[in-house]
C-alpha positions in Angstrom: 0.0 0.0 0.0 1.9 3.1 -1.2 2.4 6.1 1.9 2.1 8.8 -1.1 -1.7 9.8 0.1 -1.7 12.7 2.7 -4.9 12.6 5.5 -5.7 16.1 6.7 -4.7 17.2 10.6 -7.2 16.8 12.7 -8.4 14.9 15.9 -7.9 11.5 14.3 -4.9 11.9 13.1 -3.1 14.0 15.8 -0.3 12.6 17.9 0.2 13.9 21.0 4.2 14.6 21.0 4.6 14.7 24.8 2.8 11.4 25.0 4.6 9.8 22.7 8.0 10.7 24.5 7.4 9.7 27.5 6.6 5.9 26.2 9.7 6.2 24.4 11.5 7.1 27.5 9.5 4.8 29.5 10.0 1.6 27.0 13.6 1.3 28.3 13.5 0.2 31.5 9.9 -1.4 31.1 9.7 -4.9 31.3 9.3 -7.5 28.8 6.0 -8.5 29.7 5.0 -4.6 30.0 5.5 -4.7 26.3 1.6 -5.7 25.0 0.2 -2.7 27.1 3.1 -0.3 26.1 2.0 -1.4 22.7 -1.4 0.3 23.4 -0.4 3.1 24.5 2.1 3.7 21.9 -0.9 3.2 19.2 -3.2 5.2 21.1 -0.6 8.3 20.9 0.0 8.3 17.2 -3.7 8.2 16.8 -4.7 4.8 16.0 -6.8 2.3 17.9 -4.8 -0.2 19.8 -1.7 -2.7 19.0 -1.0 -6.4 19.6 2.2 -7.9 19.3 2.8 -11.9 17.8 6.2 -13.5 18.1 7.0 -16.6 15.6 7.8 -19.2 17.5 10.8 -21.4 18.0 9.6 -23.6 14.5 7.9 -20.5 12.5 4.6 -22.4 12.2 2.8 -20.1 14.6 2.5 -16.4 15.7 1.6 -16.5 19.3 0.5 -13.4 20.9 2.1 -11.7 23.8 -0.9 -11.4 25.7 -1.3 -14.7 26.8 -5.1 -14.5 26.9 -5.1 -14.8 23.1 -4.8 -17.4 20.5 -2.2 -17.9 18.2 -2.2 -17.8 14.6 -0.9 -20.3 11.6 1.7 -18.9 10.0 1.1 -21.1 6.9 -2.9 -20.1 6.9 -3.7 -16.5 7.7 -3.1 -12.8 7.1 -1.0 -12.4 10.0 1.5 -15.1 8.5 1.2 -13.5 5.0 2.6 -10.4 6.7 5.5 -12.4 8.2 6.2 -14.8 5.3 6.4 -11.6 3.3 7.6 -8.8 5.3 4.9 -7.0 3.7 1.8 -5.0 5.3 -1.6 -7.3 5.0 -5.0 -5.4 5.9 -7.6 -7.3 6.6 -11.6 -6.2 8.1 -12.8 -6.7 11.6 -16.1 -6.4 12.6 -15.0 -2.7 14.0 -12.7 -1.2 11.1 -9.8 -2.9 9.9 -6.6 -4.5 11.1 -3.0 -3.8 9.4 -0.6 -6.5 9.9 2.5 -5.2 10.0 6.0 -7.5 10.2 8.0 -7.0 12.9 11.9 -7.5 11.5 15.2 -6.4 13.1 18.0 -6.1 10.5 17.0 -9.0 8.2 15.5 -10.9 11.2 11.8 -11.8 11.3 10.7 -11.9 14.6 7.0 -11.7 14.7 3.9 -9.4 13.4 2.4 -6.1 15.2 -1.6 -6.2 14.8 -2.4 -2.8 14.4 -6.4 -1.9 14.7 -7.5 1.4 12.9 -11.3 3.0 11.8 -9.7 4.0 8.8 -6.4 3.5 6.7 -4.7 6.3 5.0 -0.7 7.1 4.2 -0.6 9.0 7.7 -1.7 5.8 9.7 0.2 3.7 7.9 3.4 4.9 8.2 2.8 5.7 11.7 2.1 1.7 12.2 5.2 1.3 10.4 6.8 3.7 13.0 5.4 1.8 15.9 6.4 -1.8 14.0 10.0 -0.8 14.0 10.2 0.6 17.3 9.0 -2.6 18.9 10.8 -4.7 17.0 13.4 -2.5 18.3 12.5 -3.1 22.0 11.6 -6.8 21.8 15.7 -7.8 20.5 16.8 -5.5 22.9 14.8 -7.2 25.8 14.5 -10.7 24.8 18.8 -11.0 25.5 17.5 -11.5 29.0 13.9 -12.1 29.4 13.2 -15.9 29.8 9.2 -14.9 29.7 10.0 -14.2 26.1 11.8 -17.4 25.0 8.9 -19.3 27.0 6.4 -17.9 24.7 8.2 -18.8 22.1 7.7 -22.2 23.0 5.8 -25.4 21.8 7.4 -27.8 23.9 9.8 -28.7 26.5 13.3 -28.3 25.5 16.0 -30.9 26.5 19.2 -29.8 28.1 21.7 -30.1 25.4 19.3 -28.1 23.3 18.8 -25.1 25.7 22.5 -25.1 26.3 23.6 -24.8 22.4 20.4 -22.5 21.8 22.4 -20.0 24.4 25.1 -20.1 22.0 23.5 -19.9 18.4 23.0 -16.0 17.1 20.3 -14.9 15.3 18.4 -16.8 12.3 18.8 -14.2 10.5 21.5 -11.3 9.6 21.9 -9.1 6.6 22.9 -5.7 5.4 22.5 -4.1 2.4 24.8 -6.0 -0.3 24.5 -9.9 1.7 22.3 -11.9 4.0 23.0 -15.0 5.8 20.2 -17.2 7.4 19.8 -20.4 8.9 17.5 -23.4 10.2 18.4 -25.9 12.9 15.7 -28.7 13.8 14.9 -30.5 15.9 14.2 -27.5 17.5 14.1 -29.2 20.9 16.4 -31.6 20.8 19.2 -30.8 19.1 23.0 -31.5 20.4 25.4 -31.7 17.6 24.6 -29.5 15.1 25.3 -25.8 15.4 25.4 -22.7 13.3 26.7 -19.2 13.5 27.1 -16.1 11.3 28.5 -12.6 12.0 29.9 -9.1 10.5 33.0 -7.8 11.1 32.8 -4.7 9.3 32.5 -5.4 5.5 33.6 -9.0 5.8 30.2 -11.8 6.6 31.6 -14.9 8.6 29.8 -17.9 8.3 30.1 -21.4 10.1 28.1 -24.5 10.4 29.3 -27.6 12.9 28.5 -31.0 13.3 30.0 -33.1 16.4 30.5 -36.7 16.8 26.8 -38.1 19.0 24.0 -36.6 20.1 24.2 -35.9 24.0 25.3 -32.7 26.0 28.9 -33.6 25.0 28.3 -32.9 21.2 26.2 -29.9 22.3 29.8 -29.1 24.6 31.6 -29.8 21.7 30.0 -27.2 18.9 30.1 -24.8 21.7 33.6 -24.5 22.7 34.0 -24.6 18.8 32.1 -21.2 18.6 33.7 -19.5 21.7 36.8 -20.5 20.3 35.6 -19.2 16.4 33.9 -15.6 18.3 37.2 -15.6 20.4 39.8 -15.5 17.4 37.8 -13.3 15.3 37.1 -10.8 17.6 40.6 -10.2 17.9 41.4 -10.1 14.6 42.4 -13.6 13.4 42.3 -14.6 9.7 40.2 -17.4 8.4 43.5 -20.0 8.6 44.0 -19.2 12.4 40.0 -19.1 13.2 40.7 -22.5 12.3 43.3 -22.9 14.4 42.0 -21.4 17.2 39.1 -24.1 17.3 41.0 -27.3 16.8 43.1 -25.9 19.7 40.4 -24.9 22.3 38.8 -28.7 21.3 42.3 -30.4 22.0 42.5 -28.6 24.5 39.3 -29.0 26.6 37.5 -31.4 25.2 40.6 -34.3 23.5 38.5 -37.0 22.8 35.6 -35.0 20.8 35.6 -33.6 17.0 33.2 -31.8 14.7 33.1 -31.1 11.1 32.8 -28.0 9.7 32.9 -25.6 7.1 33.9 -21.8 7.7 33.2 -19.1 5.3 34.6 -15.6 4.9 32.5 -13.2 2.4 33.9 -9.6 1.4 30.3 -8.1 0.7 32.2 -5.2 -0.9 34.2 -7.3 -3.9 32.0 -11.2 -3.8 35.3 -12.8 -2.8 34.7 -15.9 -0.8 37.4 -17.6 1.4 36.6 -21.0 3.2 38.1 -24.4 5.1 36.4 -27.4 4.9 37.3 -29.7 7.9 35.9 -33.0 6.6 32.5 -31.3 6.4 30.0 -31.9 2.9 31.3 -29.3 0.3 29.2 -25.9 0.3 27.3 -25.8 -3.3 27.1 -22.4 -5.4 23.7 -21.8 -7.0 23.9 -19.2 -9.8 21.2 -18.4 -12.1 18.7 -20.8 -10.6 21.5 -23.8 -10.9 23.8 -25.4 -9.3 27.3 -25.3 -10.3 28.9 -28.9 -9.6 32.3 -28.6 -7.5 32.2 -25.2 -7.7 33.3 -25.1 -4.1 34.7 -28.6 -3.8 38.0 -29.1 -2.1 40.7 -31.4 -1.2 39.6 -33.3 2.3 41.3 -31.7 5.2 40.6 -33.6 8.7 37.7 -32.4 11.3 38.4 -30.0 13.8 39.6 -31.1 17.1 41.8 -34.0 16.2 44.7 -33.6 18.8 48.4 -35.4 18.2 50.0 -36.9 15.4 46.3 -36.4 13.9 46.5 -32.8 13.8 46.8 -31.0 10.6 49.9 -29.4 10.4 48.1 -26.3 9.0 45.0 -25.3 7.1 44.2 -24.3 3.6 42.2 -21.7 2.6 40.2 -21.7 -0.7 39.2 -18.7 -2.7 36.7 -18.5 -5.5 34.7 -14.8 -6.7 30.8 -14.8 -6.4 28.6 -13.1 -9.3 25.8 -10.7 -7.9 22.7 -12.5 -6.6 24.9 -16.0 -5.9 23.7 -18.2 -3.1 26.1 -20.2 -1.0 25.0 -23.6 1.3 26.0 -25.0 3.9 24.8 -28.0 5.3 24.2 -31.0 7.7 24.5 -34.6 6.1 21.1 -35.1 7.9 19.7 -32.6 4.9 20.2 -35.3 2.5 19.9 -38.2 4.7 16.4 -37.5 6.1 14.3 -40.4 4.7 10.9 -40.9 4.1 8.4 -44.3 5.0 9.8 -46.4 2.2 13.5 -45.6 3.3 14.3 -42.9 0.5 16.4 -40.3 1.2 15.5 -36.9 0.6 18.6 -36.5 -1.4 20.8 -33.9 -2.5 19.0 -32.9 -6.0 15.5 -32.8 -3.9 17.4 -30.7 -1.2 19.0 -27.9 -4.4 15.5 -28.1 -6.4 13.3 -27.0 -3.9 15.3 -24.2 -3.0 16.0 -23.2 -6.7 12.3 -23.3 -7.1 11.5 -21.6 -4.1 13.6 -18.8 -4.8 11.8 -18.9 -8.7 8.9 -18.2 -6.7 10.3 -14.7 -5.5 10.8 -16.2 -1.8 13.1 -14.5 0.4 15.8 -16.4 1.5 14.6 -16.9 4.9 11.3 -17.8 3.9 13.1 -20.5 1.4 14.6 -22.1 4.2 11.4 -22.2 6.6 9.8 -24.3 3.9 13.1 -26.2 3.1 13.0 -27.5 7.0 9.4 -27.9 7.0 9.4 -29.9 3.9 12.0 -31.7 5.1 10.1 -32.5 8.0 7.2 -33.9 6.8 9.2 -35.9 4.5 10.4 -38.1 7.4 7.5 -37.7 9.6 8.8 -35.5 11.8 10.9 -37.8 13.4 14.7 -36.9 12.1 17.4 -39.9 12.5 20.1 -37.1 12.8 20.1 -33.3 13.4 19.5 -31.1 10.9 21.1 -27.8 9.8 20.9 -25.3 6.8 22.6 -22.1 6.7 22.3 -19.8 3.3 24.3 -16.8 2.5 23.3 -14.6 -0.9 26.0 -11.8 -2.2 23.6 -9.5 -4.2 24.5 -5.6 -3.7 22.4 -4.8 -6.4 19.5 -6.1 -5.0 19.4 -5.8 -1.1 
């Protein structure tokens, strides 16, 4: 809906400045579950009816509200999900005017929807619900660091201890800027141990990584996360993409000797598309370009796991280089991607796993929203009872797009 129409002042559409600062002033040190009534009030001062706020939850299937006397809403089957699957406003009637559904998204992360209720619509009230989407957006990442209510909410079941422990560790789904973005699924959502993902930005450079220990207990969940303090640790002082590397197999021999992961670590300059990585005995990364896959593109001689302490160490690690083209996409998975299999004993397979999300991506989905359907499909193809842990990360290089 364009913003380009202009609604006259008057009572309707006045926003009461003074108001308005004092629940901006008053929305940081309020506490998370202060948020659905500051909401309210923040809606009520720019002149429109009231405000509700839905988080996705842990699995992106549902939107559950914040006030807890509500129902929650299918992401797959409703306007509120179009909004969110999207990032898009959805309007839809109500028996007393008209709700806009507005995505809330930090960055390139898609965290929920705000419901916004409204008489009329116009180009002043919706950009002032676009005001009030972003600023809770805003508060909810900066609050949900430490509220446990929030990540209960979030919540369909009970999660094991080795998944709450490597959930502490993992970053967002979602990161992006304006020339790359990076997402990625982990499932199951509750019980995972091994697998583990991360992705960061160090000024222009996107660092990717995606691990998968040895077992399926709280020491693989140890093992992936000494692995990413030891990553987060070297990079935030500067290390290069060989000592990274290094830096993990050390912290593993080191603390945990008798445990390994695989892995694959990338290093993306958003500026110039060039792409460094190290496989450590870890399923090559595939390049789609131009809805295809390029076979071997990213292939590379085996190098061991990381971890592997004594004469089993590699003496060093090599780095591989290759240039991306505008609007590439780079994978990284799990072998329990193309493992997953269905009632007959079929594996899903790696041409299924690349031509649903070159199709997907046909279909003008974002990239997050190509891997919410990825995992879901992936899902159902095995029941929803995976053999193994499952993990997808995605990064696209396309500065002439984002």
């Amino acid at each position: 809906m364009s913003d380009t129409s202009h609604a006259s002042s008057g009572p309707d559409t006045a926003v009461d400045e003074n108001r308005l600062e004092e629940l901006i002033i008053e929305a940081q040190t309020a506490l998370p579950v202060e948020l659905p009534a500051l909401a309210n009030r923040g809606a009520c001062a720019l002149g429109l009816d009231n405000a509700l706020i839905y988080l996705v939850d842990l699995q992106q299937q549902l939107l559950i509200p914040l006030d807890e006397a509500l129902e929650s809403l299918p992401v797959d089957r409703s306007s509120a999900g179009w909004a969110y699957r999207t990032v898009s406003p959805q309007v839809a009637e109500a028996d007393d005017g008209l709700i806009l559904w507005m995505p809330l998204v930090d960055g390139s992360e898609r965290l929920g929807v705000l419901a916004v209720r409204t008489a009329s619509l116009d180009g002043v009230r919706m950009r002032r619900s676009r005001m009030l989407a972003h600023l809770f957006a805003m508060l909810i990442t900066s609050k949900r660091a430490y509220s446990d209510w929030l990540a209960a909410r979030t919540r369909t079941a009970t999660m094991r201890m080795p998944a709450e422990m490597l959930r502490a560790f993992l970053p967002p789904r979602t990161i992006g800027s304006s020339r790359c973005v990076s997402t990625a699924v982990l499932e199951p959502a509750y019980d995972v141990a091994g697998d583990a993902f991360d992705h960061s930005v160090v000024k222009n450079i996107l660092h990717t990584m995606i691990l998968d220990a040895m077992g399926h207990d709280v020491n693989a969940g140890l093992t992936t996360s000494v692995a990413m303090a030891a990553a987060r640790n070297a990079r935030r002082g500067g290390a290069d993409l060989a000592d990274i590397v290094g830096s993990v197999d050390q912290a593993l021999a080191q603390w945990l000797p008798d445990y390994f992961c695989t892995g694959v670590l990338c290093l993306l300059d958003a500026e110039t598309g060039v792409l460094r990585w190290v496989n450590c005995g870890h399923p090559p990364p595939l390049l789609i370009r131009a809805e295809r896959v390029l076979a071997r593109a990213l292939d590379s001689p085996p190098q061991p796991p990381i971890g592997l302490a004594g004469p089993l160490a590699p003496a060093a690690r090599q780095v591989h280089e290759a240039t991306l083209e505008p609007g590439d996409c780079v994978l990284l998975y799990t072998d329990g991607v193309v493992e997953a299999r269905d009632a007959d004993g079929a594996e899903f397979g790696l041409d299924r796993f690349t031509d649903f999300i070159i199709r997907s991506y046909s279909a003008g989905q974002r990239p997050a929203e190509v891997l919410r359907l990825l995992i879901h499909a992936i899902l159902d193809y095995q029941r929803n009872q995976l053999r193994d842990d499952v993990t997808i990360l995605l990064f696209e290089w396309n500065p002439e797009h984002w």
